[in-house]
N, CA, C and O of each residue as an XYZ file, in Angstrom:
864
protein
N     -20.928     21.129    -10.279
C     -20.138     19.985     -9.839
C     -18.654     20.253    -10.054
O     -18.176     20.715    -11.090
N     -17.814     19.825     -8.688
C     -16.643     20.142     -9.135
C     -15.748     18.513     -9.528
O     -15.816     17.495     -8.840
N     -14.943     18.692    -10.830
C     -14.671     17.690    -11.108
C     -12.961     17.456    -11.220
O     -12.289     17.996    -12.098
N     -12.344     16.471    -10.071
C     -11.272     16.563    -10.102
C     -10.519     15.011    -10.570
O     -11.132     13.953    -10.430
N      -9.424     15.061    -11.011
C      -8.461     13.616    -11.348
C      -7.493     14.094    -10.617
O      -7.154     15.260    -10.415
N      -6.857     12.592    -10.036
C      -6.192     12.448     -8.266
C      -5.069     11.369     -9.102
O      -5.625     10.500     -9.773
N      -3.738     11.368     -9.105
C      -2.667      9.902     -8.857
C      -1.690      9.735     -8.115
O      -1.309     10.823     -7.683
N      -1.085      8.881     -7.747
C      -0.059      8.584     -6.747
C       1.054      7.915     -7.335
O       0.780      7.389     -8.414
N       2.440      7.756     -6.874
C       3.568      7.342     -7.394
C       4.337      7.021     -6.744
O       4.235      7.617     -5.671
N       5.134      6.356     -6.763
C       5.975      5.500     -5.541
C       7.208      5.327     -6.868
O       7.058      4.588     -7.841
N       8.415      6.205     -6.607
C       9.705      5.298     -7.665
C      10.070      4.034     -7.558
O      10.413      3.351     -8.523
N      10.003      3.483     -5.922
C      10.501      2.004     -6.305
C       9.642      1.620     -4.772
O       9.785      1.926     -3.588
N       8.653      0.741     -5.611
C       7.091      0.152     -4.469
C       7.951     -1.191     -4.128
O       8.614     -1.876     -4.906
N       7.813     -1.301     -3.210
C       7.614     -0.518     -2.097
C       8.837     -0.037     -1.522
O       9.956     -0.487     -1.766
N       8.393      1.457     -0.287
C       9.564      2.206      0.333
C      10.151      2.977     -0.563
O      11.214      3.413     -0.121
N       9.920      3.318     -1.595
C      10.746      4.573     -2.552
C       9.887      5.719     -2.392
O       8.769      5.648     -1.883
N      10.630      7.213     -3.011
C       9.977      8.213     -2.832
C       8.553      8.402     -3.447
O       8.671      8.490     -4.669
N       7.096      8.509     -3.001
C       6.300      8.851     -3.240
C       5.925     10.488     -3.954
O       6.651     11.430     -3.634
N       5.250     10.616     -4.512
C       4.199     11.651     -5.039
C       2.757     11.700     -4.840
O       2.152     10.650     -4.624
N       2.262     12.607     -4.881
C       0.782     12.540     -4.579
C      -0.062     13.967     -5.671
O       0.168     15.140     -5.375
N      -0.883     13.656     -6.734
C      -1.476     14.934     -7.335
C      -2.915     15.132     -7.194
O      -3.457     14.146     -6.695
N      -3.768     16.166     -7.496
C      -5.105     16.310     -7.982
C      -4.761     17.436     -8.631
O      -3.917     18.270     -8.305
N      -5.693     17.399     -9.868
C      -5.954     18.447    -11.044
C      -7.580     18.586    -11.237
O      -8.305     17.675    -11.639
N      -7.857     19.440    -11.001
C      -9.249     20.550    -10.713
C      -9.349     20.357    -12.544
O      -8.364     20.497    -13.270
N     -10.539     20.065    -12.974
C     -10.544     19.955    -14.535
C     -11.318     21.551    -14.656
O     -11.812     21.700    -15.774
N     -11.476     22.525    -13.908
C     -11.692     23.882    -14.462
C     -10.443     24.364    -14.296
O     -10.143     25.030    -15.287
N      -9.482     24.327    -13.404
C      -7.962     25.045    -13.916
C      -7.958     24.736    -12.488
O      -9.073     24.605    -11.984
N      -6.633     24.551    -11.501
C      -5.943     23.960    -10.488
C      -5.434     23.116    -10.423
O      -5.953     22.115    -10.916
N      -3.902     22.990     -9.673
C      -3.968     21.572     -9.205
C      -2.916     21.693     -7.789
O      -2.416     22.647     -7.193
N      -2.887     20.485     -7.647
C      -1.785     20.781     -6.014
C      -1.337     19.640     -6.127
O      -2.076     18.761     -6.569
N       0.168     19.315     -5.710
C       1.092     18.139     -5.685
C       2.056     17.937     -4.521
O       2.347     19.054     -4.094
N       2.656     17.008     -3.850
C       3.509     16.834     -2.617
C       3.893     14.763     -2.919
O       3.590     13.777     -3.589
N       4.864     15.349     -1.663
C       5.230     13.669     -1.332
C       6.017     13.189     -0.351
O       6.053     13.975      0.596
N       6.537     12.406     -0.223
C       7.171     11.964      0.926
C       8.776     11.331      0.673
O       9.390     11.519     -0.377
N       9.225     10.687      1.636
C      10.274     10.183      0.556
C      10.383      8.577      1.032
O      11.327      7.878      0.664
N       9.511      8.171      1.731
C       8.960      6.972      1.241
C       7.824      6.176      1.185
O       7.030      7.116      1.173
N       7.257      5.393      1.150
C       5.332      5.052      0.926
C       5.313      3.455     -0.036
O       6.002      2.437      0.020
N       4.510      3.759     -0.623
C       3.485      2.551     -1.207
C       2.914      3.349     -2.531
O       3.122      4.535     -2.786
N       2.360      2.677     -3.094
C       1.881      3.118     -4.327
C       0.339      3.185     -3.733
O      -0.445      3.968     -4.268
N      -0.053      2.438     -2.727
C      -1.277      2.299     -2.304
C      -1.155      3.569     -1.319
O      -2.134      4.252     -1.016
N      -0.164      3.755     -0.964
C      -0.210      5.589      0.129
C      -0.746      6.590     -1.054
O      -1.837      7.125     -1.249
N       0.308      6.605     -1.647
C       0.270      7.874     -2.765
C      -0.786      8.043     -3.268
O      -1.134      9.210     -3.088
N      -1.858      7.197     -4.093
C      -3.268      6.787     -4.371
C      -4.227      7.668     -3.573
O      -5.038      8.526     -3.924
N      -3.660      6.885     -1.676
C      -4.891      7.205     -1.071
C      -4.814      8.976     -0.491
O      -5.827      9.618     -0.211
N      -3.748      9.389     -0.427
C      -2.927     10.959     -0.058
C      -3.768     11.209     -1.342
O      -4.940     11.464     -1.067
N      -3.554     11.206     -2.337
C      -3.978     12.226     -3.515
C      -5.520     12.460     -3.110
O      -5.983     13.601     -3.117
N      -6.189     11.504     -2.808
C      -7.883     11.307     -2.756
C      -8.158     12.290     -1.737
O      -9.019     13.154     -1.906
N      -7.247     12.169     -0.351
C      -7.191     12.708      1.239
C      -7.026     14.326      0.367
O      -7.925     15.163      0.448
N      -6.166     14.489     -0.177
C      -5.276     15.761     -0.451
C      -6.848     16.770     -1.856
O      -7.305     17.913     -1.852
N      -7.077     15.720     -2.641
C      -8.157     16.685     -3.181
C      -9.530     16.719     -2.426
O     -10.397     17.506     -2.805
N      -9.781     15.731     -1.173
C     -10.994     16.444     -0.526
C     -11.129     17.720      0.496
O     -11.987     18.590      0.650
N      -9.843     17.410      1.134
C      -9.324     19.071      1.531
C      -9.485     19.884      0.959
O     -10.418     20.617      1.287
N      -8.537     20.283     -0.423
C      -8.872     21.427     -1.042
C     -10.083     21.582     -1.872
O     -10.207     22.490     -2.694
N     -10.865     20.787     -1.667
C     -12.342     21.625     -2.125
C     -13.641     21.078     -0.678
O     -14.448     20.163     -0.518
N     -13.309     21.928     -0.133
C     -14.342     21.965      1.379
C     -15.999     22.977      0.709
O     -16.395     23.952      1.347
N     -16.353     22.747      0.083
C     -17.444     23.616     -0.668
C     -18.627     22.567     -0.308
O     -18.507     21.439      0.170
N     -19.870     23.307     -0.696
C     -21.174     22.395     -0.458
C     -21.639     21.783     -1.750
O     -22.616     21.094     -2.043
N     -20.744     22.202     -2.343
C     -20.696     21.553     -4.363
C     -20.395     20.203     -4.449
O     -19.233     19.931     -4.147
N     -21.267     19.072     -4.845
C     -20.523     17.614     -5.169
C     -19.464     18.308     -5.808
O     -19.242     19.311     -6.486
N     -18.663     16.899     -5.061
C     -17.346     16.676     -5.457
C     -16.928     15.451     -6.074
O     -16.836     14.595     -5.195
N     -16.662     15.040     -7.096
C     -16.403     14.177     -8.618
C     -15.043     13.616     -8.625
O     -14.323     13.785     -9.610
N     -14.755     13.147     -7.888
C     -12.957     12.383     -8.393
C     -12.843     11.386     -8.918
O     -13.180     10.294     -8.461
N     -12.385     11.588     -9.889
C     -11.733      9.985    -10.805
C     -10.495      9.941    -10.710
O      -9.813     10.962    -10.809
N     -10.013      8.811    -10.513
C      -8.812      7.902    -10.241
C      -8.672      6.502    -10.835
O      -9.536      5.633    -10.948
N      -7.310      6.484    -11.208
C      -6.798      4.964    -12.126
C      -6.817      4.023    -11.008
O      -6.798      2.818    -11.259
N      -6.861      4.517     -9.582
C      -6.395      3.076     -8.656
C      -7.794      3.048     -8.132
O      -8.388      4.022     -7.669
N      -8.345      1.616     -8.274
C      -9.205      1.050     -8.096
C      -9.572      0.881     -6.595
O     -10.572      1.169     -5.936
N      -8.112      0.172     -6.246
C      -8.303      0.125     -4.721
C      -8.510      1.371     -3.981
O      -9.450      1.290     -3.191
N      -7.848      2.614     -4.007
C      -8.181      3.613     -3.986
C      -9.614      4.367     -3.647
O      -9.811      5.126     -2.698
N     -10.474      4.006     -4.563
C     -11.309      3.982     -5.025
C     -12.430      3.500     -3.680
O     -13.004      4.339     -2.986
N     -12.581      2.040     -3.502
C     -12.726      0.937     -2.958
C     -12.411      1.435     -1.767
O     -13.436      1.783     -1.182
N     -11.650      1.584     -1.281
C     -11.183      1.791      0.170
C     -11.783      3.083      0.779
O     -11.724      3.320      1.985
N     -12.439      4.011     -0.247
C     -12.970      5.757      0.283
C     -14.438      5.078      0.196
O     -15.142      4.688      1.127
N     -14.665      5.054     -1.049
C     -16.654      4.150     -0.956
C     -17.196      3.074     -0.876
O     -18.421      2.955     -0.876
N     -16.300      2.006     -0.787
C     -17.244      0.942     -0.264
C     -16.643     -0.045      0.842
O     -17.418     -0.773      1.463
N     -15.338     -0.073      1.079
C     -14.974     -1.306      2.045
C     -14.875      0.053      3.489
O     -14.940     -0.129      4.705
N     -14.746      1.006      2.913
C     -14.651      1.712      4.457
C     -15.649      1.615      5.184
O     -15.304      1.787      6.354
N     -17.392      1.305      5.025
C     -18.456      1.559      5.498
C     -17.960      0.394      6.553
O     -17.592      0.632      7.703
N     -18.026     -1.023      5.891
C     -17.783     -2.001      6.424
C     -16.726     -2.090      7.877
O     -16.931     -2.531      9.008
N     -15.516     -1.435      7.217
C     -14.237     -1.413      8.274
C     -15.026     -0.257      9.724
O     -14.692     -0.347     10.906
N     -15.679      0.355      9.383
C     -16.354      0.998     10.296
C     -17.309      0.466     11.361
O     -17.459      0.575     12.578
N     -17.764     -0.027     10.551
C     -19.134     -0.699     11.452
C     -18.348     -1.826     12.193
O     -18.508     -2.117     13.378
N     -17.484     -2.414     11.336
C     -16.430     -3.867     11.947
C     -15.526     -3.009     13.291
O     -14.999     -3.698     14.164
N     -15.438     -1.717     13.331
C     -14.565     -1.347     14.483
C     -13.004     -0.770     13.878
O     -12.109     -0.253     14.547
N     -13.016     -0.966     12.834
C     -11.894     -0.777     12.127
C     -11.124     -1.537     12.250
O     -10.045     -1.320     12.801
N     -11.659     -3.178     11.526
C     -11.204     -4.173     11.730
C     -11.898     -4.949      9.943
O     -12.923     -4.538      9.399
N     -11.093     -5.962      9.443
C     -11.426     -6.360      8.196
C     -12.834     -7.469      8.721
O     -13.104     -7.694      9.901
N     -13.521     -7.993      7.626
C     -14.263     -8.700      7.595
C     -13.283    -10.254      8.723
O     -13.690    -10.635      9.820
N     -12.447    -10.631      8.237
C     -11.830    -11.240      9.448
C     -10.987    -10.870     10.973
O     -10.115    -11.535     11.533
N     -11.551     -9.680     11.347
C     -10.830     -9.165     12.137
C      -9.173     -8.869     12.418
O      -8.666     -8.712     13.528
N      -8.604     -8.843     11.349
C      -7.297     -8.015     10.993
C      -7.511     -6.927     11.161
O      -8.626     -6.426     11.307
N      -6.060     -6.167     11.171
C      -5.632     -4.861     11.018
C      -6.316     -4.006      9.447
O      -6.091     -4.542      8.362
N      -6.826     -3.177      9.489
C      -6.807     -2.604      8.032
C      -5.681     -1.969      7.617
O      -5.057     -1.157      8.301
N      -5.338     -2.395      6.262
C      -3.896     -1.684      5.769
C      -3.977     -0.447      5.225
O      -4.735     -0.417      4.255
N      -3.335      0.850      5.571
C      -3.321      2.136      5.619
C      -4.259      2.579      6.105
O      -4.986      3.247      5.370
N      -4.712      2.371      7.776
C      -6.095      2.722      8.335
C      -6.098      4.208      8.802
O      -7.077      4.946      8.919
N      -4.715      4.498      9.055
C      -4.410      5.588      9.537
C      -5.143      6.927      8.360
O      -6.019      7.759      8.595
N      -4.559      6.734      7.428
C      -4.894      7.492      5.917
C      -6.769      7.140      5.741
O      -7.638      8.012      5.750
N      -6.949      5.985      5.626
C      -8.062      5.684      5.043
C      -9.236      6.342      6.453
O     -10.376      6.768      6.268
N      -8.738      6.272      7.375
C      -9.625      7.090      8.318
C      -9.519      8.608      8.431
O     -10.152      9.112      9.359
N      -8.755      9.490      7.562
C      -8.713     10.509      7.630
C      -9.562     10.623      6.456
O     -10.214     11.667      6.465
N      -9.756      9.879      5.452
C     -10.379     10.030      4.453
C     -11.984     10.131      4.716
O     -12.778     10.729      3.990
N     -12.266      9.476      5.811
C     -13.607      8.693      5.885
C     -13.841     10.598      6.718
O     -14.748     11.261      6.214
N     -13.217     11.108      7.604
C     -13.325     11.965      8.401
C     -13.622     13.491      7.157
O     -14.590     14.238      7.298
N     -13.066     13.586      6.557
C     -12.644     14.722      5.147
C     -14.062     14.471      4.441
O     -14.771     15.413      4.090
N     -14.497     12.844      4.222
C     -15.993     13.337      3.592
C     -16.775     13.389      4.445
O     -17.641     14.171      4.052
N     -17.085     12.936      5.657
C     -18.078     13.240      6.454
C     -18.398     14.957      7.100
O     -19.391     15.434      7.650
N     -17.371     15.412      6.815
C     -17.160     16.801      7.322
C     -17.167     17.639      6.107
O     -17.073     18.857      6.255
N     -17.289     17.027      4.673
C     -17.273     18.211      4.326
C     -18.968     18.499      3.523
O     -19.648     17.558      3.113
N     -19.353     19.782      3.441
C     -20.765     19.968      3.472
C     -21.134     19.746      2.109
O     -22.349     19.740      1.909
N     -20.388     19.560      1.119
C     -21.365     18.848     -0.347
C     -20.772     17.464     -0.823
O     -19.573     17.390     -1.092
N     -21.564     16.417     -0.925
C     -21.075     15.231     -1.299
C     -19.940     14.602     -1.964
O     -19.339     15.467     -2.601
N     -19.657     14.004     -2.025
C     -18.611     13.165     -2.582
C     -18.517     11.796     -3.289
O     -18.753     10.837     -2.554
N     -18.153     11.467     -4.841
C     -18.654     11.055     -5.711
C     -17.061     10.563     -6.291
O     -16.095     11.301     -6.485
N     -17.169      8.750     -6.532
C     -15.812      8.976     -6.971
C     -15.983      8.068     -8.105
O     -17.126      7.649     -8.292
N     -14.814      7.591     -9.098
C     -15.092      6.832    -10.563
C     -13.698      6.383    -10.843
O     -12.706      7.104    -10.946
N     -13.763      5.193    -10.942
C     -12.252      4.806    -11.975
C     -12.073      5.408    -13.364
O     -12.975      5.623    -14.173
N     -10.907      5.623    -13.502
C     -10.731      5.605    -15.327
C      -9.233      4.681    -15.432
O      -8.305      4.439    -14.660
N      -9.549      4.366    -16.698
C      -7.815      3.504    -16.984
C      -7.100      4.366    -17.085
O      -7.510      5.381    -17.648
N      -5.485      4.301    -16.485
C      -4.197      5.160    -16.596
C      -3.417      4.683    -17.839
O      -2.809      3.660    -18.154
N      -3.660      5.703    -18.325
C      -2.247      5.813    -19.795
C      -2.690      5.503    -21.267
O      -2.127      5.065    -22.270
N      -4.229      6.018    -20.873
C      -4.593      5.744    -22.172
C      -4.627      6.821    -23.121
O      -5.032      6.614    -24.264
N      -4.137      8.237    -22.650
C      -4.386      9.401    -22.961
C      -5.733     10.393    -22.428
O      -6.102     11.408    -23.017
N      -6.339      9.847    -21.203
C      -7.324     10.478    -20.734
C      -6.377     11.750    -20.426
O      -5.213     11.383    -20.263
N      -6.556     13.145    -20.303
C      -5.618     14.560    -20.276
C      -5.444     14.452    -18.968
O      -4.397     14.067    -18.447
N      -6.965     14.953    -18.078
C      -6.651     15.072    -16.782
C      -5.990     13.882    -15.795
O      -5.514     14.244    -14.719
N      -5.965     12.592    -16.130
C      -5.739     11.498    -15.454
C      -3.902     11.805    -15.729
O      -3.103     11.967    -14.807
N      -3.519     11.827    -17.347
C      -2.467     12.207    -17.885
C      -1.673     13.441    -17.077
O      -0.456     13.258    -17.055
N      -2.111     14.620    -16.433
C      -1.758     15.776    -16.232
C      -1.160     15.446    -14.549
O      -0.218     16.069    -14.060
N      -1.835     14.475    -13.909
C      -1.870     14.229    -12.913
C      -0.515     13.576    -12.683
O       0.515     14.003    -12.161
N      -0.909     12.142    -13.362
C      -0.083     11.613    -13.375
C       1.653     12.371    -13.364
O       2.475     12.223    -12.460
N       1.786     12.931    -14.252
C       2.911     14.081    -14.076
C       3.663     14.764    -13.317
O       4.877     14.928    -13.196
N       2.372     15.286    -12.628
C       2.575     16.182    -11.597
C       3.013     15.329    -10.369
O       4.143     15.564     -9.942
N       2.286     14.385     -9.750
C       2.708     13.706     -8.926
C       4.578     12.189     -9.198
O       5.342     11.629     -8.412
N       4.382     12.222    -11.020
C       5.824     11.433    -11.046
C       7.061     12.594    -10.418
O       8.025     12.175     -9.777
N       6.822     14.357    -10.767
C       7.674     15.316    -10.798
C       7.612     15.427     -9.478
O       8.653     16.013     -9.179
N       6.963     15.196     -8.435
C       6.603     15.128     -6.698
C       7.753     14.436     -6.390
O       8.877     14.813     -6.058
N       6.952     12.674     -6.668
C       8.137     11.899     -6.052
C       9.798     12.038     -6.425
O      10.723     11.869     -5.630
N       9.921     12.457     -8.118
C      11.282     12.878     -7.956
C      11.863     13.572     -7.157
O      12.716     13.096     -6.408
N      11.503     14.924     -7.147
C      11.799     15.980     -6.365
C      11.956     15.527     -4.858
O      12.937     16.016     -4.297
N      11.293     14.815     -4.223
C      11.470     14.793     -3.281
C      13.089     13.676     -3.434
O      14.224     14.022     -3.105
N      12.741     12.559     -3.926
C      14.292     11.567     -3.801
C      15.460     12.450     -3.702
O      16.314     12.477     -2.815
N      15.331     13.334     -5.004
C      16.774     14.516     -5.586
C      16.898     15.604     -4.607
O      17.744     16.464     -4.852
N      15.916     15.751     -3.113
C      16.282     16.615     -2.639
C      15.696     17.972     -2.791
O      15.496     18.820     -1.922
N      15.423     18.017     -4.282
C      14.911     19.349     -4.503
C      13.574     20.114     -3.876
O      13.405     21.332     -3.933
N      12.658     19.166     -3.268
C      11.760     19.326     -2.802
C      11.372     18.836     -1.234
O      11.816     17.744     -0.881
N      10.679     19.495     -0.431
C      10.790     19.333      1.035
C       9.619     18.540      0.999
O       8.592     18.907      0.428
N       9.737     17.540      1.552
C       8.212     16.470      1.846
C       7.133     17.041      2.505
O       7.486     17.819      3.392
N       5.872     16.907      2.359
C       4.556     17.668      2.695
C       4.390     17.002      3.873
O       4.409     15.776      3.985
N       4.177     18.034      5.027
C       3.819     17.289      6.244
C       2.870     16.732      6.404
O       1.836     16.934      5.769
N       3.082     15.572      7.654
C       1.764     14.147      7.210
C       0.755     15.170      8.516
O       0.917     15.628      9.647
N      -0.459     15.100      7.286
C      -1.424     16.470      7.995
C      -2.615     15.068      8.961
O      -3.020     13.989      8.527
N      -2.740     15.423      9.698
C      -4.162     15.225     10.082
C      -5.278     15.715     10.559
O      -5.190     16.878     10.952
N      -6.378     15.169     10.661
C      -7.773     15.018     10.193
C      -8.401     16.855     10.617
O      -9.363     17.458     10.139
N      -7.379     17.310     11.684
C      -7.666     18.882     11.970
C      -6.719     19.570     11.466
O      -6.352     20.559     12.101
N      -6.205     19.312     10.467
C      -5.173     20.179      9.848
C      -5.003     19.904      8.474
O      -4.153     19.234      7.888
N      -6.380     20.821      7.906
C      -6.469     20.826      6.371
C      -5.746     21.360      5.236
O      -5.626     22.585      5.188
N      -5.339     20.787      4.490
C      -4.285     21.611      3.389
C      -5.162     22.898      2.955
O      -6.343     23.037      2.637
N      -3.958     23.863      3.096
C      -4.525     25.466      2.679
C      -4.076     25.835      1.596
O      -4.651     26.602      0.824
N      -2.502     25.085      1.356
C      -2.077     25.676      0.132
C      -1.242     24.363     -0.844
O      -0.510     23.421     -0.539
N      -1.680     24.776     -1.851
C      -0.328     23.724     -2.505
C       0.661     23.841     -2.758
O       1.098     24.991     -2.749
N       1.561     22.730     -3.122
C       3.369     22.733     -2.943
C       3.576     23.178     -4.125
O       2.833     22.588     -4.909
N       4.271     23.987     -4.668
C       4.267     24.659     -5.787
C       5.410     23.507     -7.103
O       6.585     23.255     -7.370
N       4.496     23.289     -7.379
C       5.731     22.353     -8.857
C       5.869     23.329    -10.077
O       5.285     24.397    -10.261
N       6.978     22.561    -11.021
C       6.884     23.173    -12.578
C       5.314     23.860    -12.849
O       4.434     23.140    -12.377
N       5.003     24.620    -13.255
C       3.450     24.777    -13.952
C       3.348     24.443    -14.921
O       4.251     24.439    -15.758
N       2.143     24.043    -15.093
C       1.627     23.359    -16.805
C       1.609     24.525    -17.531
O       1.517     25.690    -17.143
N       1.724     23.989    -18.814
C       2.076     24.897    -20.040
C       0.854     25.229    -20.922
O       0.558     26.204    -21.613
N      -0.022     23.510    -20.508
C      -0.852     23.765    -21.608
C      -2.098     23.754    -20.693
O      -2.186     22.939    -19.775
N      -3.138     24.738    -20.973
C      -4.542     25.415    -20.331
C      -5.077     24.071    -20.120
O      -4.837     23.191    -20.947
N      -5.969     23.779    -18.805
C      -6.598     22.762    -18.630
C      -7.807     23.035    -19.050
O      -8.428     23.906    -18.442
N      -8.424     22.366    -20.179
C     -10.321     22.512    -20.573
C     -10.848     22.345    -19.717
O     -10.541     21.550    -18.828
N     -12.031     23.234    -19.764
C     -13.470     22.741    -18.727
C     -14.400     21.582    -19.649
O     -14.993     21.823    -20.700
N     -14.344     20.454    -19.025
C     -15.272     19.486    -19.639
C     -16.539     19.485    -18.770
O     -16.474     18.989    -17.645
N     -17.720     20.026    -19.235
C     -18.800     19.136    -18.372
C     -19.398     18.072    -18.471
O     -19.075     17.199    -19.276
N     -20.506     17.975    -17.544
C     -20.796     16.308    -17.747
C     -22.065     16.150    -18.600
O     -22.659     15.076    -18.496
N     -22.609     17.191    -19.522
C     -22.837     17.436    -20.304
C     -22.608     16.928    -21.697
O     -23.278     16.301    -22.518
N     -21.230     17.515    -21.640
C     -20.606     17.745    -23.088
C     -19.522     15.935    -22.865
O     -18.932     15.441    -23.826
N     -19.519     15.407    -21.719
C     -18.695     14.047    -21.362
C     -20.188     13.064    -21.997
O     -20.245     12.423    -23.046
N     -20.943     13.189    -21.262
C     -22.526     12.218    -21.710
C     -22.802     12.186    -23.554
O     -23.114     11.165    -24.167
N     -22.606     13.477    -24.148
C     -22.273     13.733    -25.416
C     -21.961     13.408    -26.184
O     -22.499     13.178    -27.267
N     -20.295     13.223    -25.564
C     -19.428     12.629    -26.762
C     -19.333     11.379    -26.504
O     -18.834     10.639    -27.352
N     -19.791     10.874    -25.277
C     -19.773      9.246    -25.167
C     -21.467      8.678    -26.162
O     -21.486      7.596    -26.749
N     -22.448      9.434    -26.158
C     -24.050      8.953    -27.371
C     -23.276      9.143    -28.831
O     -23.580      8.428    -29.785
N     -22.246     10.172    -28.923
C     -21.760     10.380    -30.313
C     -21.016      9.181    -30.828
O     -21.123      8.478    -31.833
N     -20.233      9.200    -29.792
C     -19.590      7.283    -30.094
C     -20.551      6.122    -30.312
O     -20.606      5.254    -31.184
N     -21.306      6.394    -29.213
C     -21.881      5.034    -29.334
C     -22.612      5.029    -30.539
O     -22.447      3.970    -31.143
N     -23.410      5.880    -31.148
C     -23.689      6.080    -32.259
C     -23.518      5.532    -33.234
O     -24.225      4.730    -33.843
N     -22.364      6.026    -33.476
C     -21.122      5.966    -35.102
C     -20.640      4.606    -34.893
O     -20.331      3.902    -35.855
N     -20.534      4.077    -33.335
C     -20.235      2.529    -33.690
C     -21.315      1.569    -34.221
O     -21.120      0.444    -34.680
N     -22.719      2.339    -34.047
C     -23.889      1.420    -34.407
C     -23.682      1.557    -35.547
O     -23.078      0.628    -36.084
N     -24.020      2.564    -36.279
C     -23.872      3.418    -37.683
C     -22.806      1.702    -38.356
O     -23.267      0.634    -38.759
N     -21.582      2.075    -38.230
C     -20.766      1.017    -38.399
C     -21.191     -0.457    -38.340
O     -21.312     -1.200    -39.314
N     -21.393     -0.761    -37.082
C     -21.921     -2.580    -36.895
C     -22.702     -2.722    -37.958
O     -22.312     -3.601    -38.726
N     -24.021     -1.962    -38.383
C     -25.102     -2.412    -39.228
C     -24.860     -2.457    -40.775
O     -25.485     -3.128    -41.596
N     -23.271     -1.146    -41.110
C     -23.283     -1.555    -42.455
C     -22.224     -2.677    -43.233
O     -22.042     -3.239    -44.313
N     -21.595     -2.542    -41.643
C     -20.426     -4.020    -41.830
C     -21.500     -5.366    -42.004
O     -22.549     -5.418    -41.361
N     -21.040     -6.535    -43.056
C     -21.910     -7.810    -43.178
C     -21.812     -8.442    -42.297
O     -20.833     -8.284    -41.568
N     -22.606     -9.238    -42.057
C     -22.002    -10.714    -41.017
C     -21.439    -11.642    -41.287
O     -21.802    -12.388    -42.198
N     -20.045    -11.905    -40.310
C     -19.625    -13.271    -40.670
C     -19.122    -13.730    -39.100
O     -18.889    -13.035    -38.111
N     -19.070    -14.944    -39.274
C     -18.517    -16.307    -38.071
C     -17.391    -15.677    -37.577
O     -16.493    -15.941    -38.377
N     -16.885    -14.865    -36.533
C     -15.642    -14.692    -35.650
C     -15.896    -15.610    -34.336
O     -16.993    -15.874    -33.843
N     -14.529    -16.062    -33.857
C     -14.106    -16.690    -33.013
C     -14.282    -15.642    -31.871
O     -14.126    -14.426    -31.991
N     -14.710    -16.475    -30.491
C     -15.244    -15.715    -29.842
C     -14.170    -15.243    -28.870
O     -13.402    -16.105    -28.442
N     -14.072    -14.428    -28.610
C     -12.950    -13.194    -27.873
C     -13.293    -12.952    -26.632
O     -14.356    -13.557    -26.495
N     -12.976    -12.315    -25.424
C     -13.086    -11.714    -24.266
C     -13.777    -10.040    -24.463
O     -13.798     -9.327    -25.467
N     -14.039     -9.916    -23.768
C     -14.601     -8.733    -23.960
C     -13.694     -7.685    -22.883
O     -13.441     -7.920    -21.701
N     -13.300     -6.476    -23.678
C     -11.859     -5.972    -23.244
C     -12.641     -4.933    -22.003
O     -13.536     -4.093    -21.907
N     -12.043     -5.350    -21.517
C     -11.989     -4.267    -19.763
C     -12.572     -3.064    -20.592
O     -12.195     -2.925    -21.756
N     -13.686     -1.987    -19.912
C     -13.414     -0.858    -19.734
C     -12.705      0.545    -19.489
O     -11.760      0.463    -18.705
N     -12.928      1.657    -19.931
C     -12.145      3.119    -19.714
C     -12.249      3.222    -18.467
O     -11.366      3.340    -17.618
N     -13.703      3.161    -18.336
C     -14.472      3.532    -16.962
C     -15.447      2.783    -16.287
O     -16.296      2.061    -16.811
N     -15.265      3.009    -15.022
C     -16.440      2.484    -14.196
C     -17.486      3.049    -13.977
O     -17.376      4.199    -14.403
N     -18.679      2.844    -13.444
C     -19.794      3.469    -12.816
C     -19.378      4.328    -11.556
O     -18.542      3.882    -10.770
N     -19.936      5.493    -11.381
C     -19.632      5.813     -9.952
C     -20.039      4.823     -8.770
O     -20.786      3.846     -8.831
N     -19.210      5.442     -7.469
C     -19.016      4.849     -6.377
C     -20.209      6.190     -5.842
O     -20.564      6.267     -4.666
């Protein structure tokens, strides 16, 4: 399984310079941008931009902080499809242009496609690494220093990536193995804990959002 983290960046949402990243969690990554967008472009470019570069018959694993993101590649696209490419009320879909190149990138490519939220900025590495790469995109492009990635479509697959700063520090191979692992090891040590803590009367609280979602 190949397992990648995707983010997008917009300096000033809306209409400021965008970024777009994916980071390959065995070692890769590729970054670009535009010099202006949405935070909801940049999102959906990163997703477009890492199913290109892995055209293999290997599931393909992307996690991403943007939900909508997310949402818009596995589950509202089926719908916008069958609707004509039209919303449940017959509107325009917003970024249909993108979100239909997306729909085109997994149908064409020969091993599945598998995607997952995680929360941004909690110190997840690869979500973290991303993030980076694509804030150093959209700069570059505002400052000039960098030439905006041409807006590719659906027959014109990215071959190479835009070359940024390189990371310093080695990206780990995590599998989903050793991820299933250390999430029974936690859960564990928190039981371990609950049972030797006593009971007493707390006021009842919300129960705090999740890291992660279930796959899409």
């Amino acid at each position: 399984m190949i397992i990648v983290s995707t983010d997008g960046s917009c300096l000033r949402n809306p209409g400021g310079a965008i970024g777009w990243a994916w980071v390959n969690h065995a070692g890769g990554s590729a970054s670009g941008g535009a010099p202006s967008g949405t935070n909801q472009i940049a999102e959906l470019r990163a997703l477009l931009e890492a199913i290109r570069a892995h055209p293999s018959s290997e599931p393909l694993f992307i996690e991403s902080d943007s939900l909508y993101a997310i949402k818009c590649a596995s589950e509202w696209i089926n719908g916008w499809r069958r609707n004509g490419w039209k919303t449940s009320t017959g509107g325009p879909v917003k970024n249909l242009e993108l979100i239909q190149q997306i729909d085109q990138a997994i149908n064409t490519r020969p091993g599945p496609v598998r995607f997952r939220w995680v929360r941004g900025h909690v110190g997840n590495y690869f979500n973290e690494q991303a993030d980076t790469l694509c804030g150093q995109a959209a700069r570059a492009i505002a400052s000039g220093a960098l030439d905006p990635a041409p807006d590719l479509t659906p027959s014109e697959p990215a071959t190479e990536p835009i070359p940024l700063e390189p990371t310093t520090e080695p990206i780990p191979v995590i599998t989903p193995a050793e991820s299933v692992a250390a999430t029974t090891e936690k859960v564990v040590a928190q039981a371990h804990t609950a049972a030797a803590t006593p009971r007493r009367r707390v006021a009842a609280t919300k129960t705090p959002a999740p890291d992660a979602l279930t796959l899409f």
